[in-house]
C-alpha positions as CSV (number, residue, x, y, z in Angstrom):
1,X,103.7,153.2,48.2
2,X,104.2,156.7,49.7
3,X,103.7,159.4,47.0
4,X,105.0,162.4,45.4
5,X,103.1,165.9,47.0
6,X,103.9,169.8,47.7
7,X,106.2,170.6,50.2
8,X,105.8,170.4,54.0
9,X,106.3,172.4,56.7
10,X,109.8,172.0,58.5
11,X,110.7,171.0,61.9
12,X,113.6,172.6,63.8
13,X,117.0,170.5,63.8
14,X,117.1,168.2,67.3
15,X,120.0,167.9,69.3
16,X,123.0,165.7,69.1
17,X,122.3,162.4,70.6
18,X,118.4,163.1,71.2
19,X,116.0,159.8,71.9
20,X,112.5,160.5,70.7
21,X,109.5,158.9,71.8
22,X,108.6,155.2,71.8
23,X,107.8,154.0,68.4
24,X,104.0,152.3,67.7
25,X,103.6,149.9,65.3
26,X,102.0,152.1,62.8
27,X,103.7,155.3,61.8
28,X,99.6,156.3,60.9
29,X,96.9,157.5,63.4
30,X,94.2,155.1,63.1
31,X,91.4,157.6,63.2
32,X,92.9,158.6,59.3
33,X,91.7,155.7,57.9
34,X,88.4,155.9,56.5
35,X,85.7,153.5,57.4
36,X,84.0,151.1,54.9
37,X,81.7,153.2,52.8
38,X,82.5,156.6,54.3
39,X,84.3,159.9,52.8
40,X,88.0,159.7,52.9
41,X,89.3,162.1,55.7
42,X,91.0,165.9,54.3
43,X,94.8,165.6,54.5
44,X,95.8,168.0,57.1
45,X,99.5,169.3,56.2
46,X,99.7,172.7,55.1
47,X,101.7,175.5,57.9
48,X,98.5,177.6,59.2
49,X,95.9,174.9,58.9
50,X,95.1,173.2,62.6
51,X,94.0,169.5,63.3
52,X,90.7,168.8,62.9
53,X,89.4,167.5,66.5
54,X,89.0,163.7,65.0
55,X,92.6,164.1,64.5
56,X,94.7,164.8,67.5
57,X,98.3,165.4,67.5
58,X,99.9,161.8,68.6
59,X,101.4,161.7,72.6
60,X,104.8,161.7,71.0
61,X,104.1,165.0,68.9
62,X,102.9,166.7,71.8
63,X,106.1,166.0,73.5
64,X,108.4,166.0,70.9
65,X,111.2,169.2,71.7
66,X,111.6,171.4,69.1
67,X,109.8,169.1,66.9
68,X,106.6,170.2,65.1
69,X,103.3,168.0,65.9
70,X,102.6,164.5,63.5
71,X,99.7,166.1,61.3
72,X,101.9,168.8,60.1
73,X,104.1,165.8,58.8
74,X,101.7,163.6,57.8
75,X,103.7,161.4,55.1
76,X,101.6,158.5,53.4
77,X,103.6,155.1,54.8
78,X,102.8,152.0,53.2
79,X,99.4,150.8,52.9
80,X,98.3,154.8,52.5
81,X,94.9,155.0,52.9
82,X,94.6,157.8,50.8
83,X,95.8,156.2,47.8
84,X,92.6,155.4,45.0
85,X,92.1,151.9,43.7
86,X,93.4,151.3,40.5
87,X,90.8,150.5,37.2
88,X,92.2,147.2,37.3
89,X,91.8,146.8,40.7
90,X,88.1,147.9,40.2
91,X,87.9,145.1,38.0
92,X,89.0,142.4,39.4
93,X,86.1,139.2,39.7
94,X,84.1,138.3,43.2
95,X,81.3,139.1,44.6
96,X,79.6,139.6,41.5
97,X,81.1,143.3,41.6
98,X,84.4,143.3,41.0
99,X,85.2,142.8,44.2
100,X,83.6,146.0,45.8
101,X,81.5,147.0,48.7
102,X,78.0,147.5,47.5
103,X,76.1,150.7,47.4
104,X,79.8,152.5,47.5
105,X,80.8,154.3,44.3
106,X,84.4,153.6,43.5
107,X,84.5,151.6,47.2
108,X,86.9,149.6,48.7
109,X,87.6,145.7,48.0
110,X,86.0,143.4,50.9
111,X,88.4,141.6,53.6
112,X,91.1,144.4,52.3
113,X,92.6,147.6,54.2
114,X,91.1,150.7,52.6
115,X,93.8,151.9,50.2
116,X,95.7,148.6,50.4
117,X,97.1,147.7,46.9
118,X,97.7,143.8,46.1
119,X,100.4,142.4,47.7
120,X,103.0,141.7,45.0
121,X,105.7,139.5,45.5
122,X,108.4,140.8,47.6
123,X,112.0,141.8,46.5
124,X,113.6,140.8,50.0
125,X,113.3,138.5,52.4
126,X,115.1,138.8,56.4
127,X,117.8,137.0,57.1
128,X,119.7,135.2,59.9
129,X,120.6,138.7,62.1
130,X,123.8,139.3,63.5
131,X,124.2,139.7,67.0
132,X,125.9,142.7,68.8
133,X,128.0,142.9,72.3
134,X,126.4,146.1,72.6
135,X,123.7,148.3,70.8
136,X,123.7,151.1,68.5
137,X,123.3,154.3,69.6
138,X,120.5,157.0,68.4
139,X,123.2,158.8,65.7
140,X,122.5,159.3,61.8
141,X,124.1,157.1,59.5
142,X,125.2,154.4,62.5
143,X,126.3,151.8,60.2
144,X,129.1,151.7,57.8
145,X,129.4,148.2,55.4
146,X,132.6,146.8,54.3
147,X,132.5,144.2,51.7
148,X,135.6,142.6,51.0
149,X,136.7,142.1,47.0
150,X,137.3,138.2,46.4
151,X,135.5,137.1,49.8
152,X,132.3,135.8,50.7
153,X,132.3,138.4,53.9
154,X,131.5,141.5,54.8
155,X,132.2,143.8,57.5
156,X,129.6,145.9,59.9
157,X,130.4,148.9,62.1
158,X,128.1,150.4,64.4
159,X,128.7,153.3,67.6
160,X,127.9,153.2,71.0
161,X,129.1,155.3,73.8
162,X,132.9,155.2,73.8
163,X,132.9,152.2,71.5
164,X,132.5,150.7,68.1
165,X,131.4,147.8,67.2
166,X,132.9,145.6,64.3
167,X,131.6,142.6,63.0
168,X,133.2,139.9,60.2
169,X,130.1,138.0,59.2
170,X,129.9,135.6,56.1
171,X,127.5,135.7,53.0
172,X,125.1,132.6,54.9
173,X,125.1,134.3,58.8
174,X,126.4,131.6,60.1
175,X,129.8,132.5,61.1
176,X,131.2,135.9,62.4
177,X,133.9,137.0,64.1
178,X,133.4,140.2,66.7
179,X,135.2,142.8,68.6
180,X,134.7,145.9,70.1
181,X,137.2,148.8,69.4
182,X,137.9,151.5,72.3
183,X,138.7,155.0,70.9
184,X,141.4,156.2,71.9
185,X,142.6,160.1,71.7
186,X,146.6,160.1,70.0
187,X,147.7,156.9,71.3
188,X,147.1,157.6,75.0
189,X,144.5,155.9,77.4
190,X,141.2,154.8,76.5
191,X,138.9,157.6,76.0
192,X,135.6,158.5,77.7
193,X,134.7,160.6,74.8
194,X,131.5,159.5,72.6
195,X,131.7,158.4,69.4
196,X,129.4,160.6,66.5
197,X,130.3,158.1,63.7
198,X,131.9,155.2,62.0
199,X,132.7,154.5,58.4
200,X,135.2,152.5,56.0
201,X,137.1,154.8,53.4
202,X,137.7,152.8,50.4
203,X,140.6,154.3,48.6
204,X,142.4,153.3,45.3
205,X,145.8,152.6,47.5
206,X,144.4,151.4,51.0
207,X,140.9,151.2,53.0
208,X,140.8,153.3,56.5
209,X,138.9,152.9,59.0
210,X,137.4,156.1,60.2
211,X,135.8,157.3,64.0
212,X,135.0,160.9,64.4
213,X,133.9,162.0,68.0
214,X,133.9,164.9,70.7
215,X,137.4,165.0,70.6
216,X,138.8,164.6,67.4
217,X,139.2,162.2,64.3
218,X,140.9,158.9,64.1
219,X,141.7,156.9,61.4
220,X,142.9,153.2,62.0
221,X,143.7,150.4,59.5
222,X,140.9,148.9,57.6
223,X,140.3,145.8,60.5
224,X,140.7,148.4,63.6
225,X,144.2,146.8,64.5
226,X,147.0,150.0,64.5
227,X,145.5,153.5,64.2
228,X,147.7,155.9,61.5
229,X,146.3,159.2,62.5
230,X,145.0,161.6,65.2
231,X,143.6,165.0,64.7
232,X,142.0,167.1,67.7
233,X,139.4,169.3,67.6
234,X,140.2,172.9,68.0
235,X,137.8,173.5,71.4
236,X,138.9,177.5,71.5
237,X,137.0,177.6,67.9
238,X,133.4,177.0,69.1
239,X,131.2,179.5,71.5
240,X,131.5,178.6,74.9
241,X,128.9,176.5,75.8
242,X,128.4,174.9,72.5
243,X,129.0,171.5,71.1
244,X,132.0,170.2,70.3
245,X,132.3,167.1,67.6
246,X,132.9,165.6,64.7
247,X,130.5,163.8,62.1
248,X,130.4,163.3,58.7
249,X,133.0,161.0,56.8
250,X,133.4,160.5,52.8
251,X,136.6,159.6,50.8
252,X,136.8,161.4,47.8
253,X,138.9,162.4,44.7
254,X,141.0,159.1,44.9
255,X,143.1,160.2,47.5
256,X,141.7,162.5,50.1
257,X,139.2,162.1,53.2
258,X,137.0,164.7,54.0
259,X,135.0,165.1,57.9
260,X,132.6,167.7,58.8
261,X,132.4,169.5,62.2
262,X,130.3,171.3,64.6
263,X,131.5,174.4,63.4
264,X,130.4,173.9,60.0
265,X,134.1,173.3,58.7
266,X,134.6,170.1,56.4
267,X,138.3,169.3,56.9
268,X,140.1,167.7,53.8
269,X,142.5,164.8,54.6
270,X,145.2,164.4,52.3
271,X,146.0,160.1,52.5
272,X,149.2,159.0,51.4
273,X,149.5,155.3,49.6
274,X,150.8,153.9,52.9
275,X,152.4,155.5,56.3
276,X,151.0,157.6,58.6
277,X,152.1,161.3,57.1
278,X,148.4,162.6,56.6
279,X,147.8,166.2,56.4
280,X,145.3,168.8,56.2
281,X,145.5,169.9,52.7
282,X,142.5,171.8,52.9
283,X,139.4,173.3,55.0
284,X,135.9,174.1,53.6
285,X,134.2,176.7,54.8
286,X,130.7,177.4,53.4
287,X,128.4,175.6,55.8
288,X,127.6,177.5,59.3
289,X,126.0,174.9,61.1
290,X,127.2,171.5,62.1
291,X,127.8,169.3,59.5
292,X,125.2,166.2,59.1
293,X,126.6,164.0,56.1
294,X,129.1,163.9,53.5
295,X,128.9,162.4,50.2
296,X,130.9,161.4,47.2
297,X,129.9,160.4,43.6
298,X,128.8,157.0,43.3
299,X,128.3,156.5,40.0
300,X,129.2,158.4,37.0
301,X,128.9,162.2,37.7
302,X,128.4,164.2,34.7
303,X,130.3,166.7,33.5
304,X,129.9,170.1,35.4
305,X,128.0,167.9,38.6
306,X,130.7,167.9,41.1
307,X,131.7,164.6,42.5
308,X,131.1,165.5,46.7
309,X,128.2,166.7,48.5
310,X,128.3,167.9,52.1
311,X,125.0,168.9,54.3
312,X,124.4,170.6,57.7
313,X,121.8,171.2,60.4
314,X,119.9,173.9,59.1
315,X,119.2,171.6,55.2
316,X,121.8,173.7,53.2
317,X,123.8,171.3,51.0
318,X,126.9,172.3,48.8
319,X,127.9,170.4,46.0
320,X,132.0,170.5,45.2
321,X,134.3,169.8,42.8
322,X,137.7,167.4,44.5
323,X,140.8,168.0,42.9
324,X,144.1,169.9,44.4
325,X,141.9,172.6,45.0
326,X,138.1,171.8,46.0
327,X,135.8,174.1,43.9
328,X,132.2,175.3,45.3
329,X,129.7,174.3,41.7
330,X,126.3,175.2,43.7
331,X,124.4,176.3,46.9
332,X,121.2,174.6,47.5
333,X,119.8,176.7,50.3
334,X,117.9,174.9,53.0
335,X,114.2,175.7,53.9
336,X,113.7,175.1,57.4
337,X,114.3,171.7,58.2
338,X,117.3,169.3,58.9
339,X,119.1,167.3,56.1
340,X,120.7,164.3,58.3
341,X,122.0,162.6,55.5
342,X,122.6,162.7,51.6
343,X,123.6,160.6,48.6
344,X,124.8,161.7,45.2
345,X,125.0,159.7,42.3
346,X,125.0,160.3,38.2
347,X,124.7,163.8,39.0
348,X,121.4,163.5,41.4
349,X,121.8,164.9,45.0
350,X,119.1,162.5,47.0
351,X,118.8,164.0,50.5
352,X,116.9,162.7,53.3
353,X,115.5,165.4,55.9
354,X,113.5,165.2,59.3
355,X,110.1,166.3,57.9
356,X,110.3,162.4,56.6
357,X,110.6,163.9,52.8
358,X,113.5,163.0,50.5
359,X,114.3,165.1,47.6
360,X,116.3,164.9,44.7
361,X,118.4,167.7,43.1
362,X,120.5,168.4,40.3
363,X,123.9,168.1,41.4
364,X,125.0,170.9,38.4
365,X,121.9,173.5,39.1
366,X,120.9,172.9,42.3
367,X,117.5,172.6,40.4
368,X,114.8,170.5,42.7
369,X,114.1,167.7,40.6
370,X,111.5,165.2,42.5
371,X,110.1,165.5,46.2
372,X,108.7,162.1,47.9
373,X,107.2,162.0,51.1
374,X,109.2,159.0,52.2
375,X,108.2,158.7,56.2
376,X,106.2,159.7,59.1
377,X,109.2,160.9,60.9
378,X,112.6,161.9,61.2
379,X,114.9,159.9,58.6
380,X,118.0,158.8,59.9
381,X,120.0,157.2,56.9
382,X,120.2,156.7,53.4
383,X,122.5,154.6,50.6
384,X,122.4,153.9,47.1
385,X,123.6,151.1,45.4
386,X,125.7,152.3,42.7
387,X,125.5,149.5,40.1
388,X,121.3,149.9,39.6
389,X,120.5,153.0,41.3
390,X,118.5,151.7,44.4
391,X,118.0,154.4,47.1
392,X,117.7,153.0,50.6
393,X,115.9,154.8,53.4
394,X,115.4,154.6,56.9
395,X,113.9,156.4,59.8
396,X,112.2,156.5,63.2
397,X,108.4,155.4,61.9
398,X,110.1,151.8,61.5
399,X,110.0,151.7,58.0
400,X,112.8,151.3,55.8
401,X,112.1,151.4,52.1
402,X,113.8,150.4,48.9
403,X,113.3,152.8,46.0
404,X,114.7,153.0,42.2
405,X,116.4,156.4,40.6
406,X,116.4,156.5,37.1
407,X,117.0,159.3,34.2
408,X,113.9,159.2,31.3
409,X,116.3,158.9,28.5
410,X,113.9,161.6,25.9
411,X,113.7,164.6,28.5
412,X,116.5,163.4,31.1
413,X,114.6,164.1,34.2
414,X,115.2,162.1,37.0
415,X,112.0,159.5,38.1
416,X,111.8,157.9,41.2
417,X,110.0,154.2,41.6
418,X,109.1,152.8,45.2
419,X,110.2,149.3,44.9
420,X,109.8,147.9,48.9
421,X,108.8,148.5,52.0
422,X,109.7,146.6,55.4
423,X,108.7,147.4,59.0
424,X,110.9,146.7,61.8
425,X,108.9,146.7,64.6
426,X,108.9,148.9,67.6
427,X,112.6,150.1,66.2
428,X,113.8,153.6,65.5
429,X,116.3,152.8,62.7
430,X,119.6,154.8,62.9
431,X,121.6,152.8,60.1
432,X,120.8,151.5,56.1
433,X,123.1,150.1,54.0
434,X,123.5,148.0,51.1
435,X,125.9,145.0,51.3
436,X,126.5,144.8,48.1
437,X,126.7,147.6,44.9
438,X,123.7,146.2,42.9
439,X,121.7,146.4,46.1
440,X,120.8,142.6,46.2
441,X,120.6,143.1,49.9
442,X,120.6,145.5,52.9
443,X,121.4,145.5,56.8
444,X,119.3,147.7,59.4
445,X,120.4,149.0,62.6
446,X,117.9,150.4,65.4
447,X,118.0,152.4,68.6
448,X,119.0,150.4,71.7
449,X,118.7,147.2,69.1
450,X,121.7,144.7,70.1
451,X,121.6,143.5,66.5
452,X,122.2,144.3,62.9
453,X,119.5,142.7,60.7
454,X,120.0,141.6,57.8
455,X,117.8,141.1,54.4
456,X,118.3,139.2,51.3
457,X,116.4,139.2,47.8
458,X,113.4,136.7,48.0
């Protein structure tokens, strides 16, 4: 499974709405993996160090804008060939060796990938996938889950263009219901203005529907049928020349919503039990870039932790305290590099950034806990199932992979287990969720992809 290291280099943040390269199948060169019975190639990824000439940056590196080249973010996907075979793998009968090439110390099984670790049995298992009028567009966090209490069914929402996609689909796959909802700007005509993002609020009182876009915000009743509110962005605010949106979407405190901007404002949305009189109780204003992600407590925070995380462009995140009056608890600066989207839960702050790493923080200090170099590229989405602390990620190398936060109950630090790993080939993900809060099984969304695919435990 990919592995804990130092910390690598950055990449600058991308612009909204930007389409990388064509995917391989591999998110690995193939001249990195050693040959049978030769030396295990030096793992290029430290800032001043430059490829070695049997290791050329990758075509989509080299024209990646703004983006720094492949070997400076080489993250170990699985296989890795730089992970060591175990003593018990060394072990293991055949071949009247255990297995191993001959004449190789410490060499690598025969008939098996260098680095390759037995194939255990598998947690998930795909599904029947559900099909999309349309597909989802290149955007962090493009899919938002709905399950409903006391039903086997669930509800999908993904963005594309001018539109968002909403899909009803039972427990088996075999029946769903779908429509396509139009945003609109304050009840007038349909609007040609793209959509950032689309997410479910789950409140004690009511569920909302939430769109946020280059326009404004709106907020429509759980099933998309009568929307309750309309705010506008506030064009005069932003640079001429700049970009002007919405993104970023997390209820919080029992009662409120809160949306980042492009300016770097997170506006707090004060929902009443039913109507339509929402307000703006408050505006947060640490953050001066655009705002990524927003997140609130999952599980149980502790005390002191905050209960709402919020993240922007350049990796800073802040950690809050909801109440009447939201309270800044901590700062965690950035350090060059994009944090697209973030989790909290029992106090951990699990971010995901575009250098492929995720790291956890704690949500009280700040204090960088654990660092794992999750993916070969950018990461687009994460979610955490609240009941059992899976972490799900997702990103443009394909992969998406299923890990397991914990606390060690004699020294309380928090330890990270990789659990899964599935490809989905030739497909930049944009969206991961869980359906379900023990994590028992996930949906994927990918660029272009005119599906949401589905996976189940095996």
């Amino acid at each position: 499974p990919p592995t804990l290291s130092a910390t690598r280099p950055g990449v600058s943040p991308r612009p909204l709405g930007h389409s990388p390269a064509p995917l391989g199948r591999s998110p690995l060169p193939t001249s990195a993996i050693p040959p049978r019975g030769g030396r295990r190639p030096r793992l290029h990824g430290n800032a001043g160090h430059a490829p070695p000439p049997s290791l050329p940056p990758p075509r989509s590196a080299r024209h990646r804008p703004g983006g720094a080249p492949s070997w400076l973010r080489h993250h170990a996907a699985t296989p890795s060939p730089w992970l060591r075979p175990t003593p018990s793998e060394r072990g293991r009968s055949g071949d009247g060796g255990g297995g191993w090439a001959a004449g190789v110390p410490g060499g690598w099984p025969r008939g098996r990938v260098p680095g390759a670790a037995p194939s255990p049995r598998r947690m998930y298992r795909k599904e029947k996938s559900i099909q999309l009028k349309s597909s989802s567009a290149a955007l962090y966090n493009n899919l938002s889950v709905l399950r409903l209490p006391g039903r086997q069914l669930a509800c999908f929402g993904t963005v594309h263009g001018p539109s968002v996609n909403l899909v009803s689909a039972a427990a088996d796959g075999l029946g769903f219901s779908h429509r396509q909802l139009q945003a609109k700007e304050g009840g007038m005509a349909v609007s040609t203005s793209i959509l950032t993002q689309a997410a479910w609020c789950v409140l004690p009182s009511r569920v909302l529907l939430v769109l946020t876009s280059q326009k404004g915000i709106q907020m429509y009743e759980s099933d998309g049928s009568i929307m309750v509110y309309w705010h506008a962005l506030d064009v005069t605010e932003h640079p001429p020349g700049q970009a002007v949106f919405a993104r970023g979407i997390a209820a919080a405190g029992g009662r409120f919503i809160c949306v980042g901007t492009s300016s770097g404002l997170v506006l707090v949305f004060d929902i009443p039990h039913k109507g339509t009189n929402i307000t703006v109780s408050e505006v947060l204003e640490q953050h001066h870039d655009a705002i990524t992600d927003i997140a609130a407590e999952l599980g149980r925070a502790p005390d002191g932790a905050g209960d709402l995380v919020t993240a922007d462009d350049s990796g800073t995140l802040c950690v809050w305290s909801t109440g009447e009056e939201f309270t800044l608890l901590s700062k965690i600066p950035a350090f060059g590099c994009t944090c697209s989207s973030v989790k909290l839960w029992n106090g951990v702050v699990a971010a995901g950034y575009g250098n492929g790493q995720i790291r956890l923080y704690e949500a009280a200090t700040g204090l960088l806990r654990a660092e794992v170099n999750a993916h070969a590229r950018w990461i687009y989405a994460l979610d955490l199932a609240p009941e059992t602390g899976k972490l799900l990620s997702g990103a443009e190398d394909s992969f998406v992979h299923v890990w397991k936060l914990s606390r060690n109950p004699e020294t309380n630090d928090v330890e990270v287990e990789h659990c899964h790993a599935e490809c989905v080939t030739d497909t930049q993900v944009c969206g991961v969720r869980f359906c379900d809060p023990e994590g028992h099984s996930f949906a994927v969304t990918g660029y272009d992809l005119s599906e949401i695919i589905r996976y189940g435990q095996a």
